[in-house]
Each structure stands twice: as C-alpha cells, then as structure tokens.
C-alpha positions in Angstrom: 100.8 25.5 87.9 97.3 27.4 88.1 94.7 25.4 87.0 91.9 27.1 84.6 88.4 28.1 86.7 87.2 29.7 83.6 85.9 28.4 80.2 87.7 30.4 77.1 84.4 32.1 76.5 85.2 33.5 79.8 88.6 35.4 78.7 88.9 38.3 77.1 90.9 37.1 75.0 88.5 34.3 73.1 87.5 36.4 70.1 91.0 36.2 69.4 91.7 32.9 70.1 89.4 31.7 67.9 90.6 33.7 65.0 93.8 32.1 65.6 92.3 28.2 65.7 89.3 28.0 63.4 90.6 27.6 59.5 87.2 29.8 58.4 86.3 32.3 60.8 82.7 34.1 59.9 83.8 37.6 58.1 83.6 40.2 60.9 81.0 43.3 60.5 84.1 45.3 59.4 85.2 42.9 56.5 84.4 43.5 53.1 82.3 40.6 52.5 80.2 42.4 54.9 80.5 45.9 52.8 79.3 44.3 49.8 76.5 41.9 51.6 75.0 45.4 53.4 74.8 47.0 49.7 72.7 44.3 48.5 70.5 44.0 51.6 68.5 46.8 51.5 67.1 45.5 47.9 66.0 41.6 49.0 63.3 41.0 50.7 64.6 38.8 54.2 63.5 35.5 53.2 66.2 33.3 54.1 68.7 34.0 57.0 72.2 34.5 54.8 75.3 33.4 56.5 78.0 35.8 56.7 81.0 34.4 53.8 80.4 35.3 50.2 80.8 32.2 47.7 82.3 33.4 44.8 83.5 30.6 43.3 83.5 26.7 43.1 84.9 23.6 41.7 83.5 19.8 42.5 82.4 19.9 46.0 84.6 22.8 47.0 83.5 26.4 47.3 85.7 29.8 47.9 84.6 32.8 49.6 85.4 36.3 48.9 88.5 36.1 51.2 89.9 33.2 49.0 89.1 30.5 52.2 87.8 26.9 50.8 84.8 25.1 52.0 83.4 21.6 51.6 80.1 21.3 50.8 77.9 19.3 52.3 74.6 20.8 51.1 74.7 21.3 47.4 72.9 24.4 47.2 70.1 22.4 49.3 70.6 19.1 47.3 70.4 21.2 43.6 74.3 20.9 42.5 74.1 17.5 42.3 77.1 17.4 40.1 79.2 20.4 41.8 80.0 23.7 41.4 82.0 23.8 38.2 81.6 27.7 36.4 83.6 30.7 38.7 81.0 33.1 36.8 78.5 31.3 37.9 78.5 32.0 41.5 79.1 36.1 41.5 76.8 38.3 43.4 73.9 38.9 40.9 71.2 38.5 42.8 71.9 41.7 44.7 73.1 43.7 41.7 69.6 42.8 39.6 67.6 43.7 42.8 69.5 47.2 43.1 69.4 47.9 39.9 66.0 47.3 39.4 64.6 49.1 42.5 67.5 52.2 41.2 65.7 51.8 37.5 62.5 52.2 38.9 62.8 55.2 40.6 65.0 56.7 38.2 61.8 56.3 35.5 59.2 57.3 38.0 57.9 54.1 38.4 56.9 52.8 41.9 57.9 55.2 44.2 57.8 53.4 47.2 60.0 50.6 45.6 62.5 49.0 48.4 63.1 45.6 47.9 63.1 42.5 45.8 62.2 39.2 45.8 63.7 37.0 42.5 61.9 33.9 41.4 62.0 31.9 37.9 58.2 32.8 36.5 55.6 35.1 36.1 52.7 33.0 38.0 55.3 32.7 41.2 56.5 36.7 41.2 52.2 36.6 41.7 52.3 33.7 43.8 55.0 35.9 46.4 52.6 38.9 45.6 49.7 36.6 47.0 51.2 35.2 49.9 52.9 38.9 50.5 49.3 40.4 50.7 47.9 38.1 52.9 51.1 38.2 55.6 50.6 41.7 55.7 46.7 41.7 56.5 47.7 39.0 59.4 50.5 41.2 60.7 47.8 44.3 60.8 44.8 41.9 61.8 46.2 39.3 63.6 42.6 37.4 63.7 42.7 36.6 60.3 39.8 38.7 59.3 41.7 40.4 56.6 42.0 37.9 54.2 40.8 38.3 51.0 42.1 38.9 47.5 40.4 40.7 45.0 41.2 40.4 41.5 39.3 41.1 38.3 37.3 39.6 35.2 39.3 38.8 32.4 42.4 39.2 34.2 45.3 36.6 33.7 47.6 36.1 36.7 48.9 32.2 36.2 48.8 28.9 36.5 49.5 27.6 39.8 47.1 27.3 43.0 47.0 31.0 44.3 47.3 32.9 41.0 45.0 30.6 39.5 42.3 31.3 42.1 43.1 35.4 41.0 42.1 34.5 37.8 38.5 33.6 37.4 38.2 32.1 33.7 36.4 28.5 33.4 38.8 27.5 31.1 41.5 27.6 33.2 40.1 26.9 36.8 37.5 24.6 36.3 39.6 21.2 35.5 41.1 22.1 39.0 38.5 23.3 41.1 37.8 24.1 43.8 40.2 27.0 43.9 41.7 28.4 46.9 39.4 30.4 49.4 39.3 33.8 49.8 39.4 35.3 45.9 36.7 37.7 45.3 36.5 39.0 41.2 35.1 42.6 40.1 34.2 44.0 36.7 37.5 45.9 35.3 36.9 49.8 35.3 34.0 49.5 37.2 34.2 52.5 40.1 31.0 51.9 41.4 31.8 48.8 42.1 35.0 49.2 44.3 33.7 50.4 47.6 31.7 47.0 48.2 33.9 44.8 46.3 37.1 46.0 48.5 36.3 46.1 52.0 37.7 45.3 55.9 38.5 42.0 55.1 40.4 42.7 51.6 43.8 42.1 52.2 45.0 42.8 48.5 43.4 43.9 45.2 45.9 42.0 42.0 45.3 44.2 38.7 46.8 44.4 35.3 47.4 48.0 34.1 46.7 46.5 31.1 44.8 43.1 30.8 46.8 40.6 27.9 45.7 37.7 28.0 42.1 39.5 28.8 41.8 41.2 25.5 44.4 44.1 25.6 41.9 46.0 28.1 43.5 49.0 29.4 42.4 50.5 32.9 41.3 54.3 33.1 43.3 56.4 35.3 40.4 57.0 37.5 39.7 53.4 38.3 43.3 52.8 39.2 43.5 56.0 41.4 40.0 54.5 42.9 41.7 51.3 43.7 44.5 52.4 45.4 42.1 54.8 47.4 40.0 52.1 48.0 42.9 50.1 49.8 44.2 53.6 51.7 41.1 53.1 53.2 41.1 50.0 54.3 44.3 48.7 55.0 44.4 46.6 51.3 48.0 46.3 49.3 47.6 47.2 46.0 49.9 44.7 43.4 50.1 45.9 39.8 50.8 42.7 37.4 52.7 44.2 34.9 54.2 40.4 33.6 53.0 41.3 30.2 52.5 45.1 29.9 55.6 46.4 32.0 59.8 46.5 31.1 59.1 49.2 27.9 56.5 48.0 26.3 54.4 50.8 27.0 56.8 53.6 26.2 58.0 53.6 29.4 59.9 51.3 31.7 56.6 50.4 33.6 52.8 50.7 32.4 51.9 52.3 35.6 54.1 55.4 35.3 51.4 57.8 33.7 49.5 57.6 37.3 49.9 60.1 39.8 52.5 58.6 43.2 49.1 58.5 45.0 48.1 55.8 42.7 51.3 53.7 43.0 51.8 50.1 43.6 52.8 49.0 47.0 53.8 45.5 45.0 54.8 45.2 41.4 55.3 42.0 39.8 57.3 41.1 36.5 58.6 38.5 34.3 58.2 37.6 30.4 60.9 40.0 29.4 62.8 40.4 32.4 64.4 37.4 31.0 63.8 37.5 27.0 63.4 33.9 27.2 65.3 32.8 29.9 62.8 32.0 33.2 62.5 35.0 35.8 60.7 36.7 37.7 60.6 39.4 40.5 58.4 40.6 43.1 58.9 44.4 43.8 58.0 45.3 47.6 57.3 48.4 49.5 59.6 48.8 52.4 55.9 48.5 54.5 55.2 45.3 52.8 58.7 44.0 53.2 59.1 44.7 56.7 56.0 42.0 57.4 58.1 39.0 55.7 60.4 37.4 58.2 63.0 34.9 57.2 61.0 31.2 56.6 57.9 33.2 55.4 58.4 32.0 51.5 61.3 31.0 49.6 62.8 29.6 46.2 65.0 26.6 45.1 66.3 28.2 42.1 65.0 31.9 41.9 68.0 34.7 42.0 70.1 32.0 40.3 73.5 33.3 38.9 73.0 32.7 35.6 69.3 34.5 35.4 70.3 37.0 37.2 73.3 37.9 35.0 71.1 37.8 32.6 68.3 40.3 33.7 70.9 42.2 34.7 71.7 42.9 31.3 68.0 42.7 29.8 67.1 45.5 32.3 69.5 47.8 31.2 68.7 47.4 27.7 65.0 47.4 28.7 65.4 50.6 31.0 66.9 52.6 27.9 65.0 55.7 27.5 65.4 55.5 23.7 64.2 52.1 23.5 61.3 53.8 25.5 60.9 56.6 22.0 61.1 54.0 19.7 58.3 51.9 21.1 56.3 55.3 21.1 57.0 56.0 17.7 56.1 52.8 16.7 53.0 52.6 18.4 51.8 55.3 16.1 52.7 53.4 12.5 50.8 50.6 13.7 47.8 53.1 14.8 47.7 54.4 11.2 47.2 51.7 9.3 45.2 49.7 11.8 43.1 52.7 11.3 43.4 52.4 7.5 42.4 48.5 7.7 39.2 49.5 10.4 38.3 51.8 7.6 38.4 49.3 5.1 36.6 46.6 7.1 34.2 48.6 9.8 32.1 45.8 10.0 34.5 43.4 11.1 37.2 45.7 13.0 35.0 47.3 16.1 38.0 48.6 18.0 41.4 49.5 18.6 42.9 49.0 22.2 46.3 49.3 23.7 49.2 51.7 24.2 52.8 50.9 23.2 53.7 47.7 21.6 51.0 46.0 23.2 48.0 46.5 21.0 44.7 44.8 20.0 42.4 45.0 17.3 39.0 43.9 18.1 37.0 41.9 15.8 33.0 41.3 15.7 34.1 37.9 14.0 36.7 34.7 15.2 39.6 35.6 14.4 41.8 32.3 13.9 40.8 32.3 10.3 43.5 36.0 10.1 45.8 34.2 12.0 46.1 30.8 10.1 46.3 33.6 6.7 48.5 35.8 8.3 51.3 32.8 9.1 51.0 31.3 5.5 52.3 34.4 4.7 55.0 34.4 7.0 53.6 36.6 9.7 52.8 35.4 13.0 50.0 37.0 15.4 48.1 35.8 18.6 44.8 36.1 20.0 43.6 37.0 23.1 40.4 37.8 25.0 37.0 37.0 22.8 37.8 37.6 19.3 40.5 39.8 19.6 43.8 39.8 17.9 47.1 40.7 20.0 50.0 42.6 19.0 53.4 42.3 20.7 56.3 42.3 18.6 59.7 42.7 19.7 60.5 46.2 21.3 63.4 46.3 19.1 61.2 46.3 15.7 61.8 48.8 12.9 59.3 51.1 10.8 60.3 49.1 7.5 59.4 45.7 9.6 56.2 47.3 10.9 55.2 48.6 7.4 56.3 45.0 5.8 53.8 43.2 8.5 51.1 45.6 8.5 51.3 44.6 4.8 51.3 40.9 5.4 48.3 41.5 7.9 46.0 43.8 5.2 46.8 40.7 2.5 45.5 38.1 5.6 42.2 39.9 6.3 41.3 40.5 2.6 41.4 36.8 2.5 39.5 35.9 5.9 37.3 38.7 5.3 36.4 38.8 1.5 36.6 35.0 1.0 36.3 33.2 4.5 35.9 29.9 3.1 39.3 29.5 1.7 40.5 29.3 5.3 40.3 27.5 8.1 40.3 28.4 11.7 42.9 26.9 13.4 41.0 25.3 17.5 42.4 26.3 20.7 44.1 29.7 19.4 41.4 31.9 21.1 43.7 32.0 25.2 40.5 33.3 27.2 37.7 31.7 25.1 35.7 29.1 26.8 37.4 25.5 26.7 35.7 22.9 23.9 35.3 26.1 21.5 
C-alpha cells in the first residue's frame, strides 16, 4: 500500500475534499450569497472585513445563512445579543438596501454627485464623528507627515455632542464644562469669503458646514460662499462635509439642502440623521468613492449602527422622504408661512427684524427674548423652539397641511399680541434659548 508524501493541500483534489467534509463550507465567489453581498458592497464604506455566509435568520444561540446551513454562535453579535437571536425579520439584509438606496436617491435628485458609499451609525453627532475622523484619514493618506490636519468649522454652527463634533462646534455653552476640546479645530465667520483663503489652508484637512445653520439661528449660506468653500478645498487638498442633520431629507423642497449648488460645489461627505429615522436613532455618513477608498477595514466602526431594525426603518422613511411631491408640498407650504409671517413683521416691525430660512425650516428673528412667545404660544396649544440669539425656529412636520399652517399661524399671531402688547402677563420660560450663553 503507497503511503501519502503529500499533505491534502497538496492534491488537486482538496477544494473538493473539503466541500465534501466540512458541514459549513464559506459560499464560493459563484454562490448567491456572494451575488447579493457584491450588490451591497459598492454602497458601504469597508470598515469591517465581512465574512463570506449571509445570516438571515436566528433563534437562541443558533443562526442560518442564506443557504439554510445552522451556526452556533459564540460571539453574540460581539457580546450585544445577550439573550439570542429571536425575530427572522430581524436579521435581513437592510443595511445594504438603505445604503443603495440612499446613494441611488441621491443621485436620482441631484444631490451629491460624487455619492459612492455609506457608512450607517445610530446619531447625528457620530455620522459627524465618521465625517471627522474620515477627513483626517484622508489628509494622512495624501500627507503622510501629519501636516494636514486640521478641521475647520464655523460660528454658530451645531455639529454635536461628543469629543470631535464638539470641538467643530465652538459655543461656550456647550464646550466649556468639557474643555479642553480636541486639537486641531480652527472656527470662521459663516458667509465670510474673505475670510476663506487664510482660514483654509495646507494644513486643512476638512472644512464641516451646515447649508443651513439650526441650531445657529436658521442662518442660510449664500451660494457664493459655498462654491468658495469647496474651491477653497480643490485648492488645497481639504474634504468638504455638508451637515445636513437638520436641514437635509425634504425639508428644503428638495431631498437635500445642497441641491440648488452647481456639481462644482458638491459635498465630497454628507452627513444625516434626525429624520432619517423619524424618531428612531440613525444616522449615515455619505462618502465619495475618493474619500472611501482611504478607509481600510479597522479604521472606525459601530456596535449597533446599520442595525436591522433601523435600517428597515429608514428604508422606508427615505422613500417617503425622497417623494418628489412631498418635496412640492413643503414648497408650497413654505410660502403660507412666508405670508403671514410677513403679515405679523408688519404688525410688529419693531420686534420682528427678519425672516430667514427656506422650506420647512424657517426663523423669525426677534430684537427681543423670545421665551415669553413660546411659553404663550404652548398655553394655547402650539409648540415652537428657539434657536440661535433670540430667534424663533420653525420645523413642523413635512407632512403639515394649509388648514394646520393657517390654524398655527393663528395660534402664533394670538401668542405675540400677548408677549408683545402685554409682556408682563408672561413669563419666560430659562434654558429655552439652545445657542444662548449658559446661566442666561
């Protein structure tokens, strides 16, 4: 009998004989678990390294692939099913459907046009957190000294809460009980042009900016400063990231506020949230294909972003969101409220200095605090928000009617002939003011 002088890897015949012995072989390239994993791939950015089977369902500690083989887990999703896998729903492909369809969406609107991939978290601050860390791993992977570092980011801008979108947004309120913020964050005055050539330079690695500033005061950037931005970071080697947490998905008219800019002044990351998930936490980080190709497996991750569930979830939300009608409704709608905020400016010019804003996300500016309207305005059953310095914030529902507009307009003109005509019947309500300076 001869005796083996080769290992199995040896023979030609091992593929096959291990097909035939293991219980789970790894899909091959052909299979189509690796048909439907290649059609999402294209649309997530490569942070983790994802094996070849497809979980599509689960029950205790056992999980099925796409090919109906069972595994045992042993790692709980990385220790977060600490009771098991229970829902078959819950474990379908949704990730890669929200990130196609939102990279499809986009480009179908005329949003972003270099829109490739996406990265899915569970908040607004960590789609800016990705867009941070995103920025700076492309300046290393262009200057691999390190000299292109910095992030610029603007006044009155509002990027978050944690570490690295805190340090993007330069408000004492909110950064000094945790100071010192992170290096590296330099701050310029909103629509100021003049201002961009020294404020972005060699060693800006990305430049954060709201289309539209929220939490800032409803601010709204010019066309030209935008275009000078993202000519600016042509230049020198910047990314440009549009936050559009608060002004993008339709609230503008259109599916993203930066769709009335030229391509030339596009994005190379876009960052989203708030109504991504109409309640539900998610976010998503929107990538050029430049920008994605710097982020290697390991480079960032998530324990629960591009969850089932909220992924599901957007998934529907974005095609509601994405509806152009929705998108001619908000427009129309715009336009009732621009009437009779006119009509109330007329009636109180010396209180009413301005009207900001485009879409459903609108602000009236007042030369007086304006808590004492919003404490009015909610005894009559209408509730508003303030933002910036003295400025009240409109964003209702994108789904609103004329007659609902018309009825809270009407609760609104009631509120201010209070607040205004006979202030001392009521009283301001601390803290309501988001930007204004802490203690007031």
């Amino acid at each position: 009998m001869a005796v083996p002088t080769a290992s199995p890897s040896e023979h030609s015949g091992y593929d096959f004989m291990k097909e035939a012995s293991l219980p789970n072989p790894d899909p091959p390239p052909d299979s189509p678990t690796a048909a439907q994993l290649n059609e999402h791939a294209p649309y997530m950015v490569a942070t983790y390294v994802r094996p070849p089977p497809l979980m599509v369902k689960g029950e205790g500690c056992y999980l099925w692939d796409a090919e109906n083989r069972r595994y045992l887990d042993f790692t709980a999703g990385l220790a977060v099913n600490a009771l098991g896998h229970c829902d078959p729903e819950m474990a379908n492909p949704w990730i890669g459907e929200l990130s196609k369809q939102i990279v499809t969406k986009t480009h179908a609107a005329g949003g972003m046009y270099t829109a490739s991939k996406v990265f899915t978290c569970n908040s607004g601050t960590e789609a800016n957190e990705a867009a941070i860390k995103f920025a700076r791993k492309v300046g290393k992977t262009r200057t691999p000294s390190g000299h292109r570092h910095e992030i610029v980011s603007f006044h009155n801008s509002f990027h978050g809460r944690t570490m690295g979108a805190l340090s993007a947004t330069p408000n004492p309120k909110y950064q000094t009980p945790f100071a010192p913020m992170i290096p590296g964050f330099k701050y310029g005055t909103y629509n100021d042009e003049a201002s961009i050539h020294d404020l972005v330079n060699e060693k800006t690695c990305g430049v954060i900016v709201e289309p539209i500033q929220g939490e800032g005061g409803v601010n709204v950037a010019t066309s030209s400063f935008l275009q000078a931005l993202r000519a600016r970071c042509n230049e020198v080697g910047a990314v440009l990231i549009y936050d559009e947490i608060q002004c993008g998905l339709g609230r503008t008219g259109q599916l993203w506020a930066h769709q009335f800019l030229p391509q030339s002044a596009h994005p190379d990351i876009l960052t989203t949230a708030k109504a991504l998930g109409n309640g539900f936490p998610i976010g998503a980080t929107i990538v050029s294909e430049d920008v994605a190709q710097c982020v290697v497996t390991g480079d960032h991750g998530t324990t629960f972003g591009g969850n089932p569930l909220a992924c599901r979830l957007a998934h529907y939300i974005m095609s509601r969101l994405s509806d152009p009608e929705l998108h001619s409704s908000v427009r129309a709608m715009e336009q009732l409220f621009r009437q009779r905020f006119a009509k109330l400016q007329g009636t109180y010019p010396e209180h009413i200095t301005e009207i900001r804003g485009r879409g459903l996300i609108l602000g009236l500016q007042l030369a007086v605090d304006p808590t004492p309207v919003v404490t009015a305005a909610r005894e009559r059953g209408l509730l508003i928000i303030t933002c910036g310095k003295n400025t009240l914030r409109f964003v209702p529902p994108l789904i609103i009617s004329a007659d609902e507009v018309e009825e809270g307009l009407g609760i609104l003109e009631q509120a201010m002939a209070v607040a205004f005509e006979h202030p001392q019947k009521i009283a301001g309500t601390k803290g309501q003011q988001e930007m204004a300076p802490a203690g007031r």
